[in-house]
py3Dmol code that shows the C-alpha trace and the ligand (Angstrom):
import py3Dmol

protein = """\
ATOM      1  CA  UNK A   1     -10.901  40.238  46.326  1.00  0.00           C
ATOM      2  CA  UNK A   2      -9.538  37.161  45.271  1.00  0.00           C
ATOM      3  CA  UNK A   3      -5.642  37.633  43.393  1.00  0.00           C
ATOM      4  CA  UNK A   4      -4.275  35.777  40.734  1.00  0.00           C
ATOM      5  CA  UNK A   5      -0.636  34.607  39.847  1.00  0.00           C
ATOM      6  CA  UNK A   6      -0.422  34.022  36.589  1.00  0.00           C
ATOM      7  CA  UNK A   7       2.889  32.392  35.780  1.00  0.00           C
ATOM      8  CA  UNK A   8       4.320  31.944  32.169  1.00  0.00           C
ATOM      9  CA  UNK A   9       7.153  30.051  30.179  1.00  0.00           C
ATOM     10  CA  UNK A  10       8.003  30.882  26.903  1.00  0.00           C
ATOM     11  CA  UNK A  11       9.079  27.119  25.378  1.00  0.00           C
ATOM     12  CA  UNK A  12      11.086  27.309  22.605  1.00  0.00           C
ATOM     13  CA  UNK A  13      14.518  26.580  20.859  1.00  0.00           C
ATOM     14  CA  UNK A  14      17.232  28.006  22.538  1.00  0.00           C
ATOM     15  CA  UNK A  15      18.009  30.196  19.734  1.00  0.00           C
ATOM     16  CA  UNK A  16      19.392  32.932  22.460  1.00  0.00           C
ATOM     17  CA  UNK A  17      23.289  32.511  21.628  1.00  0.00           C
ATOM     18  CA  UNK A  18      22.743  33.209  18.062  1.00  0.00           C
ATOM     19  CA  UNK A  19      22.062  36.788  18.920  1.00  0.00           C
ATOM     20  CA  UNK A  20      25.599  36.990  20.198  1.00  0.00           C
ATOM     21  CA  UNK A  21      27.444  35.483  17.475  1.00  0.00           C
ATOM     22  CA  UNK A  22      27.562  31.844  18.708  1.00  0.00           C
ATOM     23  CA  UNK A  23      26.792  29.586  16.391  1.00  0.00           C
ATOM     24  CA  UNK A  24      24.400  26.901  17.734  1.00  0.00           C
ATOM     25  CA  UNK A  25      22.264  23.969  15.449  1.00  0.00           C
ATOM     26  CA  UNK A  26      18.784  23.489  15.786  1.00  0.00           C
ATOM     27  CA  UNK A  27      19.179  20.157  17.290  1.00  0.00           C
ATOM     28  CA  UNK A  28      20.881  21.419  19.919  1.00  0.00           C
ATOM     29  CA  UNK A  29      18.809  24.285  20.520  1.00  0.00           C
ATOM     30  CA  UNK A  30      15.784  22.330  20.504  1.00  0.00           C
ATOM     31  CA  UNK A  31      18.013  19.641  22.936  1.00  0.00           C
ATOM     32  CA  UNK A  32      18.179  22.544  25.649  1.00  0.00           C
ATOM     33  CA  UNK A  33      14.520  23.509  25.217  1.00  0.00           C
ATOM     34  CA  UNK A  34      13.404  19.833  26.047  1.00  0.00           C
ATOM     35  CA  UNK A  35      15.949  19.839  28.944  1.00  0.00           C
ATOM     36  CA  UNK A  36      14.915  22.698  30.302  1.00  0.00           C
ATOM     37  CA  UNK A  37      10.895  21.400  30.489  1.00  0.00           C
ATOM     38  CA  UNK A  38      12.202  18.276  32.074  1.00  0.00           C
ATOM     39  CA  UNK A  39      14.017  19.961  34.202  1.00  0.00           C
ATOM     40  CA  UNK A  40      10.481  22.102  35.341  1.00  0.00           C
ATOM     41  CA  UNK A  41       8.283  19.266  35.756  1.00  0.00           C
ATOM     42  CA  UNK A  42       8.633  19.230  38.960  1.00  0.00           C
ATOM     43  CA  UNK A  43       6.692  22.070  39.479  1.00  0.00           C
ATOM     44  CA  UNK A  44       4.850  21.424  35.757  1.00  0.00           C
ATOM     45  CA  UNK A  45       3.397  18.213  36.961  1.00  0.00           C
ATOM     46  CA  UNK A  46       1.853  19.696  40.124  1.00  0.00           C
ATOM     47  CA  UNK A  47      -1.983  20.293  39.315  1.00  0.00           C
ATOM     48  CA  UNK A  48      -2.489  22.887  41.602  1.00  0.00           C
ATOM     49  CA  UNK A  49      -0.122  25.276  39.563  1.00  0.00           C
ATOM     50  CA  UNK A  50      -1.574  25.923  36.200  1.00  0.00           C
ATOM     51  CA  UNK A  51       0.666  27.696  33.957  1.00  0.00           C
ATOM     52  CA  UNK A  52       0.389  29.437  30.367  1.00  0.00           C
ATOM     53  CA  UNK A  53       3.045  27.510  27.962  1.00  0.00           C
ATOM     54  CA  UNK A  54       3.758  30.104  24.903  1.00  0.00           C
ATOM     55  CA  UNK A  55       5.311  27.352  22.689  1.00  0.00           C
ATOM     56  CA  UNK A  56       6.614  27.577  19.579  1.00  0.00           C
ATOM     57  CA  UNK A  57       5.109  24.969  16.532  1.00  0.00           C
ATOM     58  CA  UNK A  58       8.473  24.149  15.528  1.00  0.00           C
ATOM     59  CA  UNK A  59       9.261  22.980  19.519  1.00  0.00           C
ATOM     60  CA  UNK A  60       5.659  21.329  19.858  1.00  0.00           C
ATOM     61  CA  UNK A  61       6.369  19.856  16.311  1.00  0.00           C
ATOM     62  CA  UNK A  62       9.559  18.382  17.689  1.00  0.00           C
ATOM     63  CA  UNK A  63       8.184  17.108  21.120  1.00  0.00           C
ATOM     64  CA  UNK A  64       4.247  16.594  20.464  1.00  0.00           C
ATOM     65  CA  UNK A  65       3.673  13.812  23.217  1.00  0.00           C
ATOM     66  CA  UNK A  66       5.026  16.093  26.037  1.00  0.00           C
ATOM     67  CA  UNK A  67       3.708  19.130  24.892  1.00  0.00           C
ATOM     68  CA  UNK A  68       0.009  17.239  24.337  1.00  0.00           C
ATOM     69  CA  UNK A  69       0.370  15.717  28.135  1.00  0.00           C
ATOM     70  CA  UNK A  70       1.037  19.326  29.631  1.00  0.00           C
ATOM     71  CA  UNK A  71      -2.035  20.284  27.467  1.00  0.00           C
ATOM     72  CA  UNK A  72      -4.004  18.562  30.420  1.00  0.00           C
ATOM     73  CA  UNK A  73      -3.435  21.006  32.963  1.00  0.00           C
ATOM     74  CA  UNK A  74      -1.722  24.234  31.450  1.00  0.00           C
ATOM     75  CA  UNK A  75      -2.491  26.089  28.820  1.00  0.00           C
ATOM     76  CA  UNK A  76      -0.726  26.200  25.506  1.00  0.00           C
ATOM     77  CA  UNK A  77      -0.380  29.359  23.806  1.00  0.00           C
ATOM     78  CA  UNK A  78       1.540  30.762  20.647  1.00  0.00           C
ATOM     79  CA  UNK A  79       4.920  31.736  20.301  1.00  0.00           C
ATOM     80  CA  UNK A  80       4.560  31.906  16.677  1.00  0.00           C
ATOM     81  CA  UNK A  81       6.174  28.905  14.418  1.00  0.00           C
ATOM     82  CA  UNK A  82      10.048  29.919  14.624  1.00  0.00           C
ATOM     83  CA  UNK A  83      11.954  31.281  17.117  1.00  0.00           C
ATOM     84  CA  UNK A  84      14.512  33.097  15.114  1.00  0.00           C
ATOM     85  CA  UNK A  85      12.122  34.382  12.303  1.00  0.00           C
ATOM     86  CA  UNK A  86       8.804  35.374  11.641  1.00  0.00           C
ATOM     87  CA  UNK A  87       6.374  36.072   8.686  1.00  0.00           C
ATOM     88  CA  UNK A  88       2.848  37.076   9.492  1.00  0.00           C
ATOM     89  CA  UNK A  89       1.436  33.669   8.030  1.00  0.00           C
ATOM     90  CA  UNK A  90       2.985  32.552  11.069  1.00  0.00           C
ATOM     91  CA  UNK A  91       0.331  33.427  13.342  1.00  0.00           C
ATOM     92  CA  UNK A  92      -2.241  31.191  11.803  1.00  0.00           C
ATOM     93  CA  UNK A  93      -0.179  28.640  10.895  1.00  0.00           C
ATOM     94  CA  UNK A  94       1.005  28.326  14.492  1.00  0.00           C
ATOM     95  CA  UNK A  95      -2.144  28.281  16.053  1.00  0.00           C
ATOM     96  CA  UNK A  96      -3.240  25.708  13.780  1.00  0.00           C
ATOM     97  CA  UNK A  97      -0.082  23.261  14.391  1.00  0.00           C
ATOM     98  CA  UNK A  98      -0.387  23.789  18.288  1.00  0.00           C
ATOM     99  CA  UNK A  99      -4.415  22.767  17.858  1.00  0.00           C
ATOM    100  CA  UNK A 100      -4.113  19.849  15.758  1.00  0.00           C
ATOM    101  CA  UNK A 101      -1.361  18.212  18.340  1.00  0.00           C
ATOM    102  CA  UNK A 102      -3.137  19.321  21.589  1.00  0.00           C
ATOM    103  CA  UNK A 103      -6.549  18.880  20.284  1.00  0.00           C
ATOM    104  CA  UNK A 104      -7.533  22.511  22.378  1.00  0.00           C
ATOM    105  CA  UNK A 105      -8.492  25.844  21.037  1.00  0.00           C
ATOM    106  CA  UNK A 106      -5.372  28.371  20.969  1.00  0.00           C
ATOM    107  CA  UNK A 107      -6.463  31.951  22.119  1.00  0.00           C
ATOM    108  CA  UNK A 108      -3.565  32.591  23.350  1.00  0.00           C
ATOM    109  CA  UNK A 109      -0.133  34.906  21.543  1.00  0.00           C
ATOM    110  CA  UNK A 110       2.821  35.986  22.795  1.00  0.00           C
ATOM    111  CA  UNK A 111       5.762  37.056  20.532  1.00  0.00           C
ATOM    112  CA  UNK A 112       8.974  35.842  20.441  1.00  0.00           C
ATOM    113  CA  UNK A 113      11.258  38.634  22.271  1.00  0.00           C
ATOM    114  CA  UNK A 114       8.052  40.564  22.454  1.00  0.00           C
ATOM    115  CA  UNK A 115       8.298  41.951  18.855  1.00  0.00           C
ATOM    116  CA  UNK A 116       5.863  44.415  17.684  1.00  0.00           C
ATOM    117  CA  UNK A 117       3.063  42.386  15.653  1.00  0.00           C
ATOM    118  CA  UNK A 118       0.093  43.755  13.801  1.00  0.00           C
ATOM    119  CA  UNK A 119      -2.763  43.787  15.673  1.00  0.00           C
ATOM    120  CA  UNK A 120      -5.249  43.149  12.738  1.00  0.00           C
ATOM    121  CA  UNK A 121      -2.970  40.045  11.815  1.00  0.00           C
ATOM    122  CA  UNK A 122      -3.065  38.776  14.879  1.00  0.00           C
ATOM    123  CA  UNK A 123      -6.938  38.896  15.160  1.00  0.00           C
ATOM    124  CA  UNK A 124      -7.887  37.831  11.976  1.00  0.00           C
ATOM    125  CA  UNK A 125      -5.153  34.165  12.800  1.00  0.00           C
ATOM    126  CA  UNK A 126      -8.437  33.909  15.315  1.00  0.00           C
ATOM    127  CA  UNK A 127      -6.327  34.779  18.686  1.00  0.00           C
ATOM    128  CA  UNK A 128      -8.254  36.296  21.691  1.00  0.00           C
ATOM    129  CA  UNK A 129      -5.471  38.019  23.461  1.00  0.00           C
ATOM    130  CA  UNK A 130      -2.159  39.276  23.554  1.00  0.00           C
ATOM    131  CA  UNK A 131       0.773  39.188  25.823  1.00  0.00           C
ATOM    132  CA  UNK A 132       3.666  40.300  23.626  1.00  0.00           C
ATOM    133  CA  UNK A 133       3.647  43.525  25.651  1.00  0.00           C
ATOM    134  CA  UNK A 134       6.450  44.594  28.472  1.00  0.00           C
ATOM    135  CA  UNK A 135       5.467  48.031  29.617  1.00  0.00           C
ATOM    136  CA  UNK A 136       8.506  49.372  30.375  1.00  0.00           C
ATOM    137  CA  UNK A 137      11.574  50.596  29.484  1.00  0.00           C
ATOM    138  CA  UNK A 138      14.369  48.190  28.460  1.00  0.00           C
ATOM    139  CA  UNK A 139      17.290  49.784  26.639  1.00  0.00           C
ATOM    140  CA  UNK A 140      17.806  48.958  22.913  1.00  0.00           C
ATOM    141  CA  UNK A 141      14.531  46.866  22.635  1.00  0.00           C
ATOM    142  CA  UNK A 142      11.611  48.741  23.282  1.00  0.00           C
ATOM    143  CA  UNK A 143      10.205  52.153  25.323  1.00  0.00           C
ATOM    144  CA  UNK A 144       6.885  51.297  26.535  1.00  0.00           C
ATOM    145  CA  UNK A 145       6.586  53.126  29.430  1.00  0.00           C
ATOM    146  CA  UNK A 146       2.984  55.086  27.905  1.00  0.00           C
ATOM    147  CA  UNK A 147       1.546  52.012  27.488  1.00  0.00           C
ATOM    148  CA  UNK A 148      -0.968  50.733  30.627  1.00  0.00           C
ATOM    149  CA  UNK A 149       0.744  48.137  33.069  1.00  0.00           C
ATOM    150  CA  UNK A 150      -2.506  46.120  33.011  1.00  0.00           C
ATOM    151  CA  UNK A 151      -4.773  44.645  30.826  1.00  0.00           C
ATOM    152  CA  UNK A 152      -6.518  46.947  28.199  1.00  0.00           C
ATOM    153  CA  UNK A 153      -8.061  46.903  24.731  1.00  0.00           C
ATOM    154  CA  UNK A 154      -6.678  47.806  21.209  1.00  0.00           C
ATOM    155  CA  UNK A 155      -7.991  47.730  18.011  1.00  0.00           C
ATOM    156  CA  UNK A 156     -10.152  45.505  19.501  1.00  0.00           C
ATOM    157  CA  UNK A 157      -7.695  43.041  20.992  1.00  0.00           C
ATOM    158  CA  UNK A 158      -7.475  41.913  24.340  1.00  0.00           C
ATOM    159  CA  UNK A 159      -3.763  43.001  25.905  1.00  0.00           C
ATOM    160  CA  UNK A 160      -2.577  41.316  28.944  1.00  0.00           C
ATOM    161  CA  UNK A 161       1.446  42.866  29.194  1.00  0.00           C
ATOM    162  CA  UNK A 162       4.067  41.190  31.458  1.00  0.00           C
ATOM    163  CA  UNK A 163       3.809  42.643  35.292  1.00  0.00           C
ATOM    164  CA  UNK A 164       6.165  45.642  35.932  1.00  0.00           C
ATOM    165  CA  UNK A 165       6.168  47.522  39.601  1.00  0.00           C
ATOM    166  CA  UNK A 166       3.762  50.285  40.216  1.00  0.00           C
ATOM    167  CA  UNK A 167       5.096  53.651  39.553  1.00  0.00           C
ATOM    168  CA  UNK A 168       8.299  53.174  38.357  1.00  0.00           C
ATOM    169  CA  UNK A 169       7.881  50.032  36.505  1.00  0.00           C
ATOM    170  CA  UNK A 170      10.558  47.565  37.526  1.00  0.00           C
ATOM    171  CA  UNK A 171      10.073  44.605  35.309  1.00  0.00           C
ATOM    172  CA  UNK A 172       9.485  41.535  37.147  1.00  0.00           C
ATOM    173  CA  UNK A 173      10.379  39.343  33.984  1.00  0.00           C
ATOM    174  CA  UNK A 174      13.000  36.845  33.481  1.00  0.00           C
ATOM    175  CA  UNK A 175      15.854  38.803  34.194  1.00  0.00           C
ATOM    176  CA  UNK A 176      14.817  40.541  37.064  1.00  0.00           C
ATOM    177  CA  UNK A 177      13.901  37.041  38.631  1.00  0.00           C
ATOM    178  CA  UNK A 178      17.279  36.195  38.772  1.00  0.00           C
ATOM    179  CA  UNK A 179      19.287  40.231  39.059  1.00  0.00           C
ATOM    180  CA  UNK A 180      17.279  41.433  42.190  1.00  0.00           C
ATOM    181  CA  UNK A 181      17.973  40.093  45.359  1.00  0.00           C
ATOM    182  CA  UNK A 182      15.310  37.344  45.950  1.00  0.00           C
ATOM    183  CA  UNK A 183      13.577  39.480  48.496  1.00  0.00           C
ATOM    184  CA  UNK A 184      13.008  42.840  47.119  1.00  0.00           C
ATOM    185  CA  UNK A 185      11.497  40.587  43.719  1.00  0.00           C
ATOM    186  CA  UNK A 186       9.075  38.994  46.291  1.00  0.00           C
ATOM    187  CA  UNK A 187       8.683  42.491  47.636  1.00  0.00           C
ATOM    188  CA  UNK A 188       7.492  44.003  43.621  1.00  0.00           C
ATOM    189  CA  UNK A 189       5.400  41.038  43.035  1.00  0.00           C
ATOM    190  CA  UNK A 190       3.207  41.633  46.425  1.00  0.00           C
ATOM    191  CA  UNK A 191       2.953  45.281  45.285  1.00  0.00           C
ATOM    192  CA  UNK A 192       1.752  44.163  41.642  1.00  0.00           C
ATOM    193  CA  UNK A 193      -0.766  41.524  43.366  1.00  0.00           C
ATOM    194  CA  UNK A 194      -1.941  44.212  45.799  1.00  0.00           C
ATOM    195  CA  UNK A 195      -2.186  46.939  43.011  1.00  0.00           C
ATOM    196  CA  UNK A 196      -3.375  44.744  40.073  1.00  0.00           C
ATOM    197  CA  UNK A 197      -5.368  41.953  41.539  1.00  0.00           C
ATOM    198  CA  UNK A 198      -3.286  39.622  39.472  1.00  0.00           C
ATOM    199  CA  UNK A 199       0.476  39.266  38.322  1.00  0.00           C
ATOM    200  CA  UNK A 200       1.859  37.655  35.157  1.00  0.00           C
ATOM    201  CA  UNK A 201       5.452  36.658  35.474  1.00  0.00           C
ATOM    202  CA  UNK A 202       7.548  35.127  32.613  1.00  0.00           C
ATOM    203  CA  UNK A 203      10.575  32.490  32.249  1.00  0.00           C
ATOM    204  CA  UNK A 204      11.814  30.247  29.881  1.00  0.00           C
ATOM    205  CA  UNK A 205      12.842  26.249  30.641  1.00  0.00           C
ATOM    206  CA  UNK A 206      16.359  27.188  29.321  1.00  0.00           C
ATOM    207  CA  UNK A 207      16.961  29.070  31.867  1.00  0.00           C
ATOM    208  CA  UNK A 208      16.559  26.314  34.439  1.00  0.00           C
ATOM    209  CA  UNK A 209      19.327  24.137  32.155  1.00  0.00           C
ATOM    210  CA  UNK A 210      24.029  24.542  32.809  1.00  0.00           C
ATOM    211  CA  UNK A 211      24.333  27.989  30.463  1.00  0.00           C
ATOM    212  CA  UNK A 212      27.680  28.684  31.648  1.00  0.00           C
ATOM    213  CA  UNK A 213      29.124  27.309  28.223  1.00  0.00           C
ATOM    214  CA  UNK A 214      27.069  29.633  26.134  1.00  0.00           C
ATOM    215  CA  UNK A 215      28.410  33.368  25.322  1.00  0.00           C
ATOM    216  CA  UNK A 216      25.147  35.258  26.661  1.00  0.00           C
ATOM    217  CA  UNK A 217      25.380  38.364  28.659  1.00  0.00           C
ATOM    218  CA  UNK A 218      26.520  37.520  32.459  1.00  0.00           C
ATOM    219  CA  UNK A 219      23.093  38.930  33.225  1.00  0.00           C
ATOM    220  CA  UNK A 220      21.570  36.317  31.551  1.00  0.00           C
ATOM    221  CA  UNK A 221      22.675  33.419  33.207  1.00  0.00           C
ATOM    222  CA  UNK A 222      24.234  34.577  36.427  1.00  0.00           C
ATOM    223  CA  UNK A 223      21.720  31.878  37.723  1.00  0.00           C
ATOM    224  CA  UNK A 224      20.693  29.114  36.299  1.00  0.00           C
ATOM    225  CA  UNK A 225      19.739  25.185  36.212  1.00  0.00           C
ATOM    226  CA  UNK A 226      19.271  24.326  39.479  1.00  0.00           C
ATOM    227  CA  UNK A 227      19.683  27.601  41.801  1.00  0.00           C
ATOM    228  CA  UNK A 228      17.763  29.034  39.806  1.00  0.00           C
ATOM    229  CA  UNK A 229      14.869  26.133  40.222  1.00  0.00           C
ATOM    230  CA  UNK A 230      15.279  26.889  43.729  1.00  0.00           C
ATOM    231  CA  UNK A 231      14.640  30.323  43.409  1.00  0.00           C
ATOM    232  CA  UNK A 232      11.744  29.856  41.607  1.00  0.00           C
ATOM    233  CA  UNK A 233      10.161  27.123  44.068  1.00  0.00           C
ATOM    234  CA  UNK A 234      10.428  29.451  46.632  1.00  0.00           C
ATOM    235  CA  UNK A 235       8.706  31.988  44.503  1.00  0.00           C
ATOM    236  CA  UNK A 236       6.058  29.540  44.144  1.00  0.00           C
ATOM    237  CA  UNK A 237       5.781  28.661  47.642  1.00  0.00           C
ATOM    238  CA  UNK A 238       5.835  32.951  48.492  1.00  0.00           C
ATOM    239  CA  UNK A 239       3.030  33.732  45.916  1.00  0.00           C
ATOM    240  CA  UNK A 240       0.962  30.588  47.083  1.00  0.00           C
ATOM    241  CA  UNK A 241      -0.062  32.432  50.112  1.00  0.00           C
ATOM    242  CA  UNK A 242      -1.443  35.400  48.567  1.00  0.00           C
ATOM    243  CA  UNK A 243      -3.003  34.279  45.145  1.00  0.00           C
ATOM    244  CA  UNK A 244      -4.334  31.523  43.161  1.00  0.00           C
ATOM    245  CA  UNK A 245      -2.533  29.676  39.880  1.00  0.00           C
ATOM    246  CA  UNK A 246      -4.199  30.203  37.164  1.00  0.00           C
ATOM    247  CA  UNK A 247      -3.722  29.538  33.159  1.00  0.00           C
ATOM    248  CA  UNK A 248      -3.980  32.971  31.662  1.00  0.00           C
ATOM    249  CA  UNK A 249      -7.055  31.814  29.480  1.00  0.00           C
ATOM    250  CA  UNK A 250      -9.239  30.746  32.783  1.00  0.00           C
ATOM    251  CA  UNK A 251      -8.139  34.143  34.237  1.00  0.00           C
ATOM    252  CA  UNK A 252      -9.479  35.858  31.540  1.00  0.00           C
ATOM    253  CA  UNK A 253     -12.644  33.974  31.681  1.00  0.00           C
ATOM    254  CA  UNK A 254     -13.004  34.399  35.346  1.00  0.00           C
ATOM    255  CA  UNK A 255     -12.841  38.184  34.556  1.00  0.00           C
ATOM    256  CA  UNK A 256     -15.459  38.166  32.069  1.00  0.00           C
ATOM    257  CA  UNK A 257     -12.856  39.247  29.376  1.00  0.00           C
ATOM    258  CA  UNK A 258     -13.128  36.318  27.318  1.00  0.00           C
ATOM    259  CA  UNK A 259     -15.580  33.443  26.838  1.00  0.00           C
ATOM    260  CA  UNK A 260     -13.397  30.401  26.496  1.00  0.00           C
ATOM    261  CA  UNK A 261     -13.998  27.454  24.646  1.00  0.00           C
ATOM    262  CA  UNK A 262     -12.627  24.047  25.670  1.00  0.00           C
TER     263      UNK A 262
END
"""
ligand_1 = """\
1
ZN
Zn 10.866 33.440 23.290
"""
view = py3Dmol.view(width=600, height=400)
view.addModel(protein, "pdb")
view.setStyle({"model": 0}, {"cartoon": {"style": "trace"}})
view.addModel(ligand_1, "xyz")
view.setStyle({"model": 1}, {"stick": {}})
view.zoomTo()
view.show()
């Protein structure tokens, strides 16, 4: 059966210091965010690797031309409007922003820090799936551990969660990308692509910018800008072998989930 890598960036302000009492402006926030995409395009202007883009309408609103160009060969999804603060109104009015500057459908959501949302909100903004969802346990955010690892319906929403290990659930999200040794990440992916069929990995472009001025967590940027671009070329080149690139919207598509427009 053919096996999917489904890779993910979550493009937004760099709002991340605020949460530990660093004061930061939007225009530099948003100044780290575009610096971070630039500093991806390497691997963002290679056709053969479709990604999902979960962008925020205040960064798209900010940087429309770039965000419209990677509309060509990735797909753009919703972070809502605002990193830093949400109102259910949000969800519409986000989809709407990111579809008038790409000129594409949005069926996309994923929320910011992968808040809880309500479901019936989030259908009736028009979205066709879901990916707000870590299902595991990470200490003072969220316990999802009885939640499924793979995709499943509710209230009659598609959910496609972030990939975690089989059995005991290592997540193999942004911060495991760069806390695990390279090789026993490579290791939990294979196991995910061998269990699941697919994987859906997540990063951010500000993580591939210098954070060592910013007061985040050592875990948080104990690799970053360019080692950390390394690390995730050689991903790239590791999962090329065993899967196919794909935009999370095709992948749905291809798996009869949803029926995709544009
Ligand atoms: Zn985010």
């Amino acid at each position: 059966m053919k096996k999917y890598v489904l890779l993910s960036f979550d493009v937004e302000e760099f709002d991340m210091p605020l949460e530990y009492k660093q004061s930061i402006d939007i225009d530099e926030q948003m100044d780290v965010g575009i610096r971070g995409l630039e500093a991806l395009m390497p691997i963002l202007s290679n056709t053969s690797i479709p990604t999902t883009l979960f962008t925020t309408a205040n960064f798209a609103l900010r940087f429309p031309t770039i965000i419209k160009e990677l509309s060509q060969h990735h797909e753009i999804a919703s972070h809502t409007f605002y990193h830093s603060s949400f109102e259910n109104k949000d969800l519409l009015e986000s989809k709407l922003t990111l579809e008038s500057i790409t000129n594409k459908t949005i069926v996309g959501l994923r929320m910011p820090r992968m808040r809880k949302v309500n479901l019936d909100e989030v259908k009736k903004a028009g979205y066709l799936y879901d990916s707000s969802i870590n299902p595991t346990f990470i200490p003072g955010r969220y316990n999802n551990f009885n939640l499924s690892r793979t995709i499943y319906h509710e209230n009659n929403l598609l959910r496609l969660p972030v990939s975690v290990s089989p059995i005991v659930r290592l997540p193999l999200f942004w911060l495991g990308f760069k806390n695990y040794p390279y090789a026993l990440f490579k290791i939990l992916c294979l196991q995910s692509l061998k269990k699941d069929g697919y994987i859906c990995l997540y990063f951010h472009p500000w993580e591939f910018t210098d954070l060592k001025n910013y007061q985040l967590p050592g875990y948080a940027k104990r690799i970053d800008g360019k080692l950390l671009m390394e690390r995730l070329e050689r991903l790239i080149d590791d999962l090329s072998t065993q899967g196919e690139f794909s935009t999370i919207r095709d992948f749905l598509s291809i798996k009869n989930y949803i029926h995709s427009i544009n």
